[in-house]
Short mmCIF file of the C-alpha atoms (twelve columns), coordinates in Angstrom:
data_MODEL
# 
_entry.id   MODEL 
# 
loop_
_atom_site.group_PDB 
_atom_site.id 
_atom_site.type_symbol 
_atom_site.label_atom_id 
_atom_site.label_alt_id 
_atom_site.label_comp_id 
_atom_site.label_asym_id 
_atom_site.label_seq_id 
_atom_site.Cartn_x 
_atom_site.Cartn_y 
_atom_site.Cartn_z 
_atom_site.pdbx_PDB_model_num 
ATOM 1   C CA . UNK A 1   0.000   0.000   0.000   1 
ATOM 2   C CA . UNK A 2   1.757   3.197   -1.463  1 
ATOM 3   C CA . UNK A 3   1.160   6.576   1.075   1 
ATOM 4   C CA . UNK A 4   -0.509  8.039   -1.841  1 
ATOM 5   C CA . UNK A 5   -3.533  5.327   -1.742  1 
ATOM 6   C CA . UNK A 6   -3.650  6.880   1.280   1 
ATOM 7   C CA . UNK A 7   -6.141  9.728   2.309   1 
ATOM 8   C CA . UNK A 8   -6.022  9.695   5.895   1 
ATOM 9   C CA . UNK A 9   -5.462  7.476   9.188   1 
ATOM 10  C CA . UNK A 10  -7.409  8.229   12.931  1 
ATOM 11  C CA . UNK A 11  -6.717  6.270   15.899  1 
ATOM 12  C CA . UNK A 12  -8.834  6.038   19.130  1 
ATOM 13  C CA . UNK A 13  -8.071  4.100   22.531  1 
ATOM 14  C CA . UNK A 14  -11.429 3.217   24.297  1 
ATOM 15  C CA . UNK A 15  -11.569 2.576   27.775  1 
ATOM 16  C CA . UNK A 16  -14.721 0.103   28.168  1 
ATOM 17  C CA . UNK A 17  -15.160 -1.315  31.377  1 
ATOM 18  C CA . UNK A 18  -13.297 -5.053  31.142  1 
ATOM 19  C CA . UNK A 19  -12.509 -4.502  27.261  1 
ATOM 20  C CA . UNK A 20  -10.008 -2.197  26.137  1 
ATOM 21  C CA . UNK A 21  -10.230 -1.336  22.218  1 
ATOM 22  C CA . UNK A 22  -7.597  0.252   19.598  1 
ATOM 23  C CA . UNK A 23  -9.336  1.324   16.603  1 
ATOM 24  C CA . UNK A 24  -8.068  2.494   13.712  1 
ATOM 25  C CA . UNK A 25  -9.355  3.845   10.515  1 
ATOM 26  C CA . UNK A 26  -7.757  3.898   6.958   1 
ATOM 27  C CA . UNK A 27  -9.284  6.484   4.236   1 
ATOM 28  C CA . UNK A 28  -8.068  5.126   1.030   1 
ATOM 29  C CA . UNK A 29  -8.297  7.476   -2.010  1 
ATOM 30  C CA . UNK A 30  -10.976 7.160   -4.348  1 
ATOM 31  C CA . UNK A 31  -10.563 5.091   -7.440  1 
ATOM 32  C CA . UNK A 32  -7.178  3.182   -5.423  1 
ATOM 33  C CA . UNK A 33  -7.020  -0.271  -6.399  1 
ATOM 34  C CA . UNK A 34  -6.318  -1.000  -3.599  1 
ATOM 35  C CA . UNK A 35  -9.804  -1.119  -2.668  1 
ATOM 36  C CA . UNK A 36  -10.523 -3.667  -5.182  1 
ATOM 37  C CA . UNK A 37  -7.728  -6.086  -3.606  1 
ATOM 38  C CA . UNK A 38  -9.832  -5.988  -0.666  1 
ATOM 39  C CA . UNK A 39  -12.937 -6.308  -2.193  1 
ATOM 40  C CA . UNK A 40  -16.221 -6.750  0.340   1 
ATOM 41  C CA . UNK A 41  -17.197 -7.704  3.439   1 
ATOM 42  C CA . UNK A 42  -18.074 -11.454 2.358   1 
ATOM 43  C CA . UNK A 43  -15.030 -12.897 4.422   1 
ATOM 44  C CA . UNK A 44  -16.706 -16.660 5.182   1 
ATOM 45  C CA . UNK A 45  -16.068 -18.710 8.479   1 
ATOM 46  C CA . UNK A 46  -17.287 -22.084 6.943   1 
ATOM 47  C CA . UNK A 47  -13.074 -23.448 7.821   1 
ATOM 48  C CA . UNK A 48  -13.804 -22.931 11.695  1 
ATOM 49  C CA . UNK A 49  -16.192 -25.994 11.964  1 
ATOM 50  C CA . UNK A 50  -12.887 -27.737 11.028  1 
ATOM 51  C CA . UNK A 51  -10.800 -26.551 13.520  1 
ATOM 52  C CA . UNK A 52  -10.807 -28.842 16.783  1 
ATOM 53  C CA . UNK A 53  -11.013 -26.639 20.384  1 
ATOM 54  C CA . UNK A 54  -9.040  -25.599 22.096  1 
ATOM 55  C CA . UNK A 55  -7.447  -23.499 19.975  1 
ATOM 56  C CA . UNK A 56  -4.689  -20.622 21.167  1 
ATOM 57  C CA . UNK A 57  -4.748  -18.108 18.336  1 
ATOM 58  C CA . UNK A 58  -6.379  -18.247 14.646  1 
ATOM 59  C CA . UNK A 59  -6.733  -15.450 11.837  1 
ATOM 60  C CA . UNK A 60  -8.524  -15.396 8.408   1 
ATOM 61  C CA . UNK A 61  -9.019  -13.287 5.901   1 
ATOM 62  C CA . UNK A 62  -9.891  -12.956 2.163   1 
ATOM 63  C CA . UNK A 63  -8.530  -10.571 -0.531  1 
ATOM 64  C CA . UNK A 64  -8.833  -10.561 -4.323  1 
ATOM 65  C CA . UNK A 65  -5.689  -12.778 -4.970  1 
ATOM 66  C CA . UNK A 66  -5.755  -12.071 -9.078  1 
ATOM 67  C CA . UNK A 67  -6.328  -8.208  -8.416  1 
ATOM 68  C CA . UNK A 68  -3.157  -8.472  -6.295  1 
ATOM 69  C CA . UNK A 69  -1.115  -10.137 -8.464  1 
ATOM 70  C CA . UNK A 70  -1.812  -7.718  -11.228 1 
ATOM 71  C CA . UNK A 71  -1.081  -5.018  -9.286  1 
ATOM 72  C CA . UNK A 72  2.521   -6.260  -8.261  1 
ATOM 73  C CA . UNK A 73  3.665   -6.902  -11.718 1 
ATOM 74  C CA . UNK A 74  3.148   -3.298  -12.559 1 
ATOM 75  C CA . UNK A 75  4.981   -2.153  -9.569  1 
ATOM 76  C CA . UNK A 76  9.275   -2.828  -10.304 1 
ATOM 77  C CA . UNK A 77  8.818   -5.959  -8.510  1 
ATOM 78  C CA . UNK A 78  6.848   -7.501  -11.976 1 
ATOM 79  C CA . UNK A 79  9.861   -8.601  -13.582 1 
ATOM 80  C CA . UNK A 80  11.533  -10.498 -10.444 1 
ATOM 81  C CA . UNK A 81  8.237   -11.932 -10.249 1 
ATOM 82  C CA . UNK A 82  8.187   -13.375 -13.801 1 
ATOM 83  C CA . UNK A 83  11.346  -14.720 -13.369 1 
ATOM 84  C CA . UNK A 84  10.165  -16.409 -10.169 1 
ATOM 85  C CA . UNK A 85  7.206   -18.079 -11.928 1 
ATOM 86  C CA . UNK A 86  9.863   -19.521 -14.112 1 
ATOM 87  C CA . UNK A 87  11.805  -20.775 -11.259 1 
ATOM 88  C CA . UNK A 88  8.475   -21.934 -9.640  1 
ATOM 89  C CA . UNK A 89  7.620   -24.112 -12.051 1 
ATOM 90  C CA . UNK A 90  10.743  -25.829 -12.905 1 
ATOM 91  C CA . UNK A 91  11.259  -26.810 -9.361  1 
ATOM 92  C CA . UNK A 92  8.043   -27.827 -9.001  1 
ATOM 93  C CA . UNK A 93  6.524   -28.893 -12.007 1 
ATOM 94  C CA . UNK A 94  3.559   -25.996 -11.475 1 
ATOM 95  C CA . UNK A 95  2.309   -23.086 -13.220 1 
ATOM 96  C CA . UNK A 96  2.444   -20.524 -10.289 1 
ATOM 97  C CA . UNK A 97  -0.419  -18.138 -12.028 1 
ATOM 98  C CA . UNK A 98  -2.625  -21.158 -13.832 1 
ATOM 99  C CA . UNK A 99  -2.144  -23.728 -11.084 1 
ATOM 100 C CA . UNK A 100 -1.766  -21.810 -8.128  1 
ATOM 101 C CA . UNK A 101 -3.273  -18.271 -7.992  1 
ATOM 102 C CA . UNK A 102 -6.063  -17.780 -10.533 1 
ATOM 103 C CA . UNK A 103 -7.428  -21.414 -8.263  1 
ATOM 104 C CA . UNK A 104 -7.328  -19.416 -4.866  1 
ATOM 105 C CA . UNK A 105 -10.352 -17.289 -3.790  1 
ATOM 106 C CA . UNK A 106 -8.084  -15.380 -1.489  1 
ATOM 107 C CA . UNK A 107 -9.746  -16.409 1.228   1 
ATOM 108 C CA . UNK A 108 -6.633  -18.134 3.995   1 
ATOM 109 C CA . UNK A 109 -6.278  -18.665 8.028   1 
ATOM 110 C CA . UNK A 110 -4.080  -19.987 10.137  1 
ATOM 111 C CA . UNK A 111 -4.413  -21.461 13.337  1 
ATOM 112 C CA . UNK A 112 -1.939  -22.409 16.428  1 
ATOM 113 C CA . UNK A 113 -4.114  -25.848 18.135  1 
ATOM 114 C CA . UNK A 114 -1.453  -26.303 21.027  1 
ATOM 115 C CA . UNK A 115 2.461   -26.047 22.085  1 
ATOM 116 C CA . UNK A 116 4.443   -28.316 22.908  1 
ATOM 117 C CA . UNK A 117 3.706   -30.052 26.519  1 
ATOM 118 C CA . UNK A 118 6.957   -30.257 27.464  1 
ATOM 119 C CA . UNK A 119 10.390  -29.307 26.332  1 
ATOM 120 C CA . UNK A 120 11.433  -31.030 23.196  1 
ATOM 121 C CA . UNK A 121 8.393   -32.805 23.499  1 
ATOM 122 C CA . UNK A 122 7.865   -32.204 19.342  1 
ATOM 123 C CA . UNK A 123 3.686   -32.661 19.975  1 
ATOM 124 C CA . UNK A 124 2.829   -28.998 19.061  1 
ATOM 125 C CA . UNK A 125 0.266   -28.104 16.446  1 
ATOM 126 C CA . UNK A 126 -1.034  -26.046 14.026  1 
ATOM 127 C CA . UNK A 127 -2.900  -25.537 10.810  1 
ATOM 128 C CA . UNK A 128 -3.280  -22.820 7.690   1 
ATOM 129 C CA . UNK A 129 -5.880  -23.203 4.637   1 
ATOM 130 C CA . UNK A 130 -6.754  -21.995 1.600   1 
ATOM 131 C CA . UNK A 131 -10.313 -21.541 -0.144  1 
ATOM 132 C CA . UNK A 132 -9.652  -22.857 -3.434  1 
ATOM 133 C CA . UNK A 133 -11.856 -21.811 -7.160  1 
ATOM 134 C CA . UNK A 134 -11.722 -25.578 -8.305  1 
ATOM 135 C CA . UNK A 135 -11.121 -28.440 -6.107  1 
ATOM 136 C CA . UNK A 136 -10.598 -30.821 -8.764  1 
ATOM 137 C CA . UNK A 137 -7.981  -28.889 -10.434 1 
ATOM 138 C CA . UNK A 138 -6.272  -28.914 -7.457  1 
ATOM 139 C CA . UNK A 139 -5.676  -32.003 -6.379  1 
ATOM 140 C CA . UNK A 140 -4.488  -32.511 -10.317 1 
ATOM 141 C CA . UNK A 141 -1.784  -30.000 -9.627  1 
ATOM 142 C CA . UNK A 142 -0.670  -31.417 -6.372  1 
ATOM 143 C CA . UNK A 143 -0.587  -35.016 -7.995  1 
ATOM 144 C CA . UNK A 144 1.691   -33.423 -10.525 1 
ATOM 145 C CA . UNK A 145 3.661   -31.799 -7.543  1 
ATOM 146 C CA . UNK A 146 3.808   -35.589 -6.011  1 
ATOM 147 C CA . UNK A 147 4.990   -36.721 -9.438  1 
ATOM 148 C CA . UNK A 148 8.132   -34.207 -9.355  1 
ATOM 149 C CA . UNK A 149 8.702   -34.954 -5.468  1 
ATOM 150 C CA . UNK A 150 8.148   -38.262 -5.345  1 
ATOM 151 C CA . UNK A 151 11.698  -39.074 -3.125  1 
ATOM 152 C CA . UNK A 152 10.831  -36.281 -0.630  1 
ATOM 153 C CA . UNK A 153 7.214   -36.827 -0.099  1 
ATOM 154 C CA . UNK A 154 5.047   -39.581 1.379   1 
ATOM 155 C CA . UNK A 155 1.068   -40.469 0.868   1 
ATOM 156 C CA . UNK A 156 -0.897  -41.577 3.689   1 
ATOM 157 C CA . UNK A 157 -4.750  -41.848 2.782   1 
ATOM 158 C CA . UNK A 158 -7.021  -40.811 6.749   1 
ATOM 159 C CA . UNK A 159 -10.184 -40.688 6.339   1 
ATOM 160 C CA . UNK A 160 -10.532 -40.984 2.530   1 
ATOM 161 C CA . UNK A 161 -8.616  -38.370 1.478   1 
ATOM 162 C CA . UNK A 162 -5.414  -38.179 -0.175  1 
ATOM 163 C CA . UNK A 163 -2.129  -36.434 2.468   1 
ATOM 164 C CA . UNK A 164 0.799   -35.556 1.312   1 
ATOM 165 C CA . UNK A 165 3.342   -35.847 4.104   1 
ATOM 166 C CA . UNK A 166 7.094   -34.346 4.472   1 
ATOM 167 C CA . UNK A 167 9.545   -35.582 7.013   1 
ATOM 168 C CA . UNK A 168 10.631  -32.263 7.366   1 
ATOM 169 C CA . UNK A 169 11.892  -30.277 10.109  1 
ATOM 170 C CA . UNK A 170 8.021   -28.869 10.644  1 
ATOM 171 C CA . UNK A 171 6.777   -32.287 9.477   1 
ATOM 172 C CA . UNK A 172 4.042   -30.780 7.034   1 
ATOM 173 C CA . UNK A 173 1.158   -32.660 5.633   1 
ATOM 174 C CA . UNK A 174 -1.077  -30.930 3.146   1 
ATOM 175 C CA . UNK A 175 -4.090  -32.256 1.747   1 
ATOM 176 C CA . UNK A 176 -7.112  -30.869 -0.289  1 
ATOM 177 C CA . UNK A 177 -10.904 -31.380 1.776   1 
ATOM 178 C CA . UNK A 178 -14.331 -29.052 1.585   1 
ATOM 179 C CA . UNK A 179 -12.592 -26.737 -1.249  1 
ATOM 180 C CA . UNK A 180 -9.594  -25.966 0.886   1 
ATOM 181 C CA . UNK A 181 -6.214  -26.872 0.575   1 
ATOM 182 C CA . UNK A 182 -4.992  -27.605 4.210   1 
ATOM 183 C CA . UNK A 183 -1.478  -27.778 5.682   1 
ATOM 184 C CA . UNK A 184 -1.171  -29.081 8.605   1 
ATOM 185 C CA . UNK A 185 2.288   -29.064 10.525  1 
ATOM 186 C CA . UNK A 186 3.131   -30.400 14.107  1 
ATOM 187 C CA . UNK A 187 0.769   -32.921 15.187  1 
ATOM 188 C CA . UNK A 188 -3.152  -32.183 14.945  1 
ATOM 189 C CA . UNK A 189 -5.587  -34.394 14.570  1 
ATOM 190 C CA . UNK A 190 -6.120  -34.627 10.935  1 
ATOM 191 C CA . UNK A 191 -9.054  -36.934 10.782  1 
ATOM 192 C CA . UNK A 192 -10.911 -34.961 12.924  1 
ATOM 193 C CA . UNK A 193 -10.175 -31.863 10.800  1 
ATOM 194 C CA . UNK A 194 -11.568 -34.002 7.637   1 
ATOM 195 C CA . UNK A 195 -14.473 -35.391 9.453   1 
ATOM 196 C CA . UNK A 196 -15.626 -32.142 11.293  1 
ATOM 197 C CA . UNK A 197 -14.545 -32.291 15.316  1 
ATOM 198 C CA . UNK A 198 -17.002 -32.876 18.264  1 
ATOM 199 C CA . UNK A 199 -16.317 -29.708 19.180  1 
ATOM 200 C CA . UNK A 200 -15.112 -27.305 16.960  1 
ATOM 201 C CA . UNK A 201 -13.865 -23.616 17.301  1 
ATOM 202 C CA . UNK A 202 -17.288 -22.474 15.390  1 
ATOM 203 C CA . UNK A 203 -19.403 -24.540 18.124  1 
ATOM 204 C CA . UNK A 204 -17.143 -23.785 21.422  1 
ATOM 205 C CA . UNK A 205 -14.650 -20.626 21.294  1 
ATOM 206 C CA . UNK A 206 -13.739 -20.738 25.166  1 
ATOM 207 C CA . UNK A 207 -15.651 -17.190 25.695  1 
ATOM 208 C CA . UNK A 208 -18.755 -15.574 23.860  1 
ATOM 209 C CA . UNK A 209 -16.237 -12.698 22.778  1 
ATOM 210 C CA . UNK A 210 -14.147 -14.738 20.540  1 
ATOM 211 C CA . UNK A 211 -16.856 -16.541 18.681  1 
ATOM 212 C CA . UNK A 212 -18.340 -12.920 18.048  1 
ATOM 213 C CA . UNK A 213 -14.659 -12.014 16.831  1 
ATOM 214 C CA . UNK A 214 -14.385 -14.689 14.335  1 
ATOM 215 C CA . UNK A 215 -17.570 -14.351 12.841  1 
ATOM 216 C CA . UNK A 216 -18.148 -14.306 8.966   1 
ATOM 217 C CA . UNK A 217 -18.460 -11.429 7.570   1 
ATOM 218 C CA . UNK A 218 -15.544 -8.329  7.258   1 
ATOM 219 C CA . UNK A 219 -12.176 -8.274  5.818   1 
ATOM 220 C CA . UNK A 220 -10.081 -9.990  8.408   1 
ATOM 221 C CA . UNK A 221 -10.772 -11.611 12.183  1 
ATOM 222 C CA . UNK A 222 -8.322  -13.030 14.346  1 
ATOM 223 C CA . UNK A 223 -7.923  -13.641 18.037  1 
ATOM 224 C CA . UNK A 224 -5.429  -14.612 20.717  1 
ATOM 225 C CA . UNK A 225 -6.526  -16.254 23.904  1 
ATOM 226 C CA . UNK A 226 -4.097  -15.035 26.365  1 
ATOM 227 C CA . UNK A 227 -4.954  -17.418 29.437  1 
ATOM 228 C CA . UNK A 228 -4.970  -20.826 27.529  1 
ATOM 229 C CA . UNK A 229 -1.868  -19.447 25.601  1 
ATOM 230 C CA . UNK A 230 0.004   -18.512 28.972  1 
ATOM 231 C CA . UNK A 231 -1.427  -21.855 30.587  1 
ATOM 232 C CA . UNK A 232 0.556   -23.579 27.384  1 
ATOM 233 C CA . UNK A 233 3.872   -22.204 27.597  1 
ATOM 234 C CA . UNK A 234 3.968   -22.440 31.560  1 
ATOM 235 C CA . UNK A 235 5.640   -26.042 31.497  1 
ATOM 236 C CA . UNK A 236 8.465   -24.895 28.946  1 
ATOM 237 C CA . UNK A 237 9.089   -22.401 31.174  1 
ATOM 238 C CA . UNK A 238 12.693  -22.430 32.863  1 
ATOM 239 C CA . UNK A 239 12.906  -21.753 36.496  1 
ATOM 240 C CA . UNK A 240 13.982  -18.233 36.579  1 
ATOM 241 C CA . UNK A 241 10.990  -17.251 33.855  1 
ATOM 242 C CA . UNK A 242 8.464   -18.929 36.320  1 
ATOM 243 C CA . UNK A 243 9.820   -16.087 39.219  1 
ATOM 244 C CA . UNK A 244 9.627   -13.769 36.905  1 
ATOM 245 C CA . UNK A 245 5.967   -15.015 35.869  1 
ATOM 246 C CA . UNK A 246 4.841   -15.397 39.676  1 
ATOM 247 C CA . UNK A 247 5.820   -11.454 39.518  1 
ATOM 248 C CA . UNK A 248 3.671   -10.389 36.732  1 
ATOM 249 C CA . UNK A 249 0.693   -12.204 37.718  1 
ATOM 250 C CA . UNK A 250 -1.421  -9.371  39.156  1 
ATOM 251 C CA . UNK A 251 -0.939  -7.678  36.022  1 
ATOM 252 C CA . UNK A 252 -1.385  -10.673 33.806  1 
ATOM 253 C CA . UNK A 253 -3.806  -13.099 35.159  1 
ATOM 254 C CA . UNK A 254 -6.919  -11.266 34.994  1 
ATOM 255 C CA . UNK A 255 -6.728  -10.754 30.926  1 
ATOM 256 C CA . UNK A 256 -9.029  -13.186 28.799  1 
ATOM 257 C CA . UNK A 257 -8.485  -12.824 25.336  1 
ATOM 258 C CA . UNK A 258 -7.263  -10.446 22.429  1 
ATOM 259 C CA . UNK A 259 -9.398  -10.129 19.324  1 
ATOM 260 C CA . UNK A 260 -9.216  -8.368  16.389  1 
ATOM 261 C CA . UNK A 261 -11.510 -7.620  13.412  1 
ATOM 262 C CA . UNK A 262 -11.370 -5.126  10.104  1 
ATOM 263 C CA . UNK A 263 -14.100 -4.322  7.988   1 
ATOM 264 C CA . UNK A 264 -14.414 -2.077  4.827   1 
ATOM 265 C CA . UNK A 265 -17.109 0.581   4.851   1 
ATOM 266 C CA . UNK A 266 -16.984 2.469   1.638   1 
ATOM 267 C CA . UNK A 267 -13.110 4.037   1.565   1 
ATOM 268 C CA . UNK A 268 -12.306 3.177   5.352   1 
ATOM 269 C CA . UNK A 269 -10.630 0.433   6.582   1 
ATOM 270 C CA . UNK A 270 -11.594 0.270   10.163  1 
ATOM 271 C CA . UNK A 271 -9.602  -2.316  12.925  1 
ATOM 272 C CA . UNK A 272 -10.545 -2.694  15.983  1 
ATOM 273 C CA . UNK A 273 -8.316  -4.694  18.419  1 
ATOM 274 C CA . UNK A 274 -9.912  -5.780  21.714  1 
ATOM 275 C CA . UNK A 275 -8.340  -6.770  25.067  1 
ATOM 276 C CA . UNK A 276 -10.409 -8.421  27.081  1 
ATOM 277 C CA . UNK A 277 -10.209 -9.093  31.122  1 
ATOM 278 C CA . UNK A 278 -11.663 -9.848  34.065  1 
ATOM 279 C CA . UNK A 279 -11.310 -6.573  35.489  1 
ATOM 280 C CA . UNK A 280 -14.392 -4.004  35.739  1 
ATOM 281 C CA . UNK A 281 -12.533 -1.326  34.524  1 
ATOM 282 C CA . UNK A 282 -9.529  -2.490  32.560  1 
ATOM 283 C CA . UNK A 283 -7.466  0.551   31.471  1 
ATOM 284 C CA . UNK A 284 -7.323  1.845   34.765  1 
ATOM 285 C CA . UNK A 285 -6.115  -1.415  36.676  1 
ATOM 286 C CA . UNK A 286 -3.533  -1.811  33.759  1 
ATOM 287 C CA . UNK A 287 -1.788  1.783   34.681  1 
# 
């Protein structure tokens, strides 16, 4: 986004009882394409009946991917970019543009499931997808991809659909369910992503705020939840950072959850990013 897309930016801090909000607001310039990148409010949550509870932090969005990648071939960066593509698709056998983005809706998330539960305990989890145009055509390219990669990558078939796993440092696994294109690195539970879990993150988000957060509609939602997150990482903790956690406690313990949201409305971007707590009147009891 170039400063002269730009029209104007406001920022407000809101002191609401337990919440405390950031919002900002973007005027874009009239006739920016920009704007068209972005496209509507029609961001879709369909991908969080997927997503197995609990879940520590997750954030979606949707742009126009074909607008966008018109847009940076006429900046400089166009040529370096064709010469990618060529690159792309002798190391992988692909057509970046035909294969990859004109089959994307823009619509992506990702989503941290759980750390590790004890130091090199390599059980952590996590998840990203993609809305895909064509599902068929898809799962044509990444059979091609298989073909080219056949030394380096393994199939596993869970629940009827096809994964493509990599013994990898991450260990990734991809595989192409509901019109998405999931990878899935770590450890999750990857039949229960394909056959929709018991309780899913668009059933049982921990607290009403983050279900209201992440739901469709907008540009972009996200959301951290700060107690299950700090609950996580308290048994990788060394002894010293435990002190130093015992210390902070007051300060930390009582906040909930971070969300954030961004919607369009007519030139304006607006964000809002939420704190929430425990405490009646959070910005106070945080100075």
């Amino acid at each position: 986004m170039a400063l002269s897309d730009v029209d104007g930016v406001a920022f407000a801090l809101v002191d609401d009882g337990p919440r405390v909000d950031l919002v900002w607001q973007t005027i874009i310039r009239d006739g920016a394409e920009l704007l068209s990148v972005f496209g509507g409010n029609d961001r879709q949550s369909t991908v969080q009946a997927s997503i197995p509870t609990p879940v520590l932090l997750a954030v979606d969005g949707k742009i126009d991917a074909s607008v966008l990648y018109r847009a940076i071939t006429a900046t400089a960066i166009g040529p370096g970019l064709k010469l990618f593509d060529s690159q792309f698709k002798e190391e992988t056998g692909l057509d970046l543009r035909a294969d990859i983005l004109d089959n994307v809706t823009g619509a992506a998330g990702f989503a941290l499931l759980n750390l590790e539960t004890e130091a090199d305990a390599d059980d952590w989890a996590a998840m990203s997808w993609v809305q895909l145009v064509d599902e068929g055509k898809a799962k044509s390219a990444a059979e091609r991809f298989f073909t080219t990669h056949q030394s380096e990558i393994k199939l596993e078939q869970i629940a009827g659909t096809t994964v493509y796993a990599t013994d990898g440092f991450l260990s990734i696994k991809f595989f192409i369910h509901g019109g998405h294109l999931f990878v899935a690195m770590g450890s999750p539970d990857i039949e229960s992503i394909i056959k929709g879990p018991s309780d899913s993150l668009a059933t049982n988000a921990r607290i009403p705020e983050i279900g209201d957060a992440m739901a469709k509609g907008g540009l972009s939602a996200g959301f951290v939840d700060v107690r299950q997150l700090l609950f996580a990482i308290r048994p990788l903790l060394s002894d010293s950072e435990r002190e130093q956690e015992k210390k902070l406690a007051p300060l930390v313990s009582p906040m909930e959850a971070v969300t954030m949201r961004t919607e369009l409305n007519k030139r304006s971007i607006v964000s809002r990013l939420t704190l929430h707590t425990s405490w009646d009147h959070a910005l106070p009891s945080m100075v």
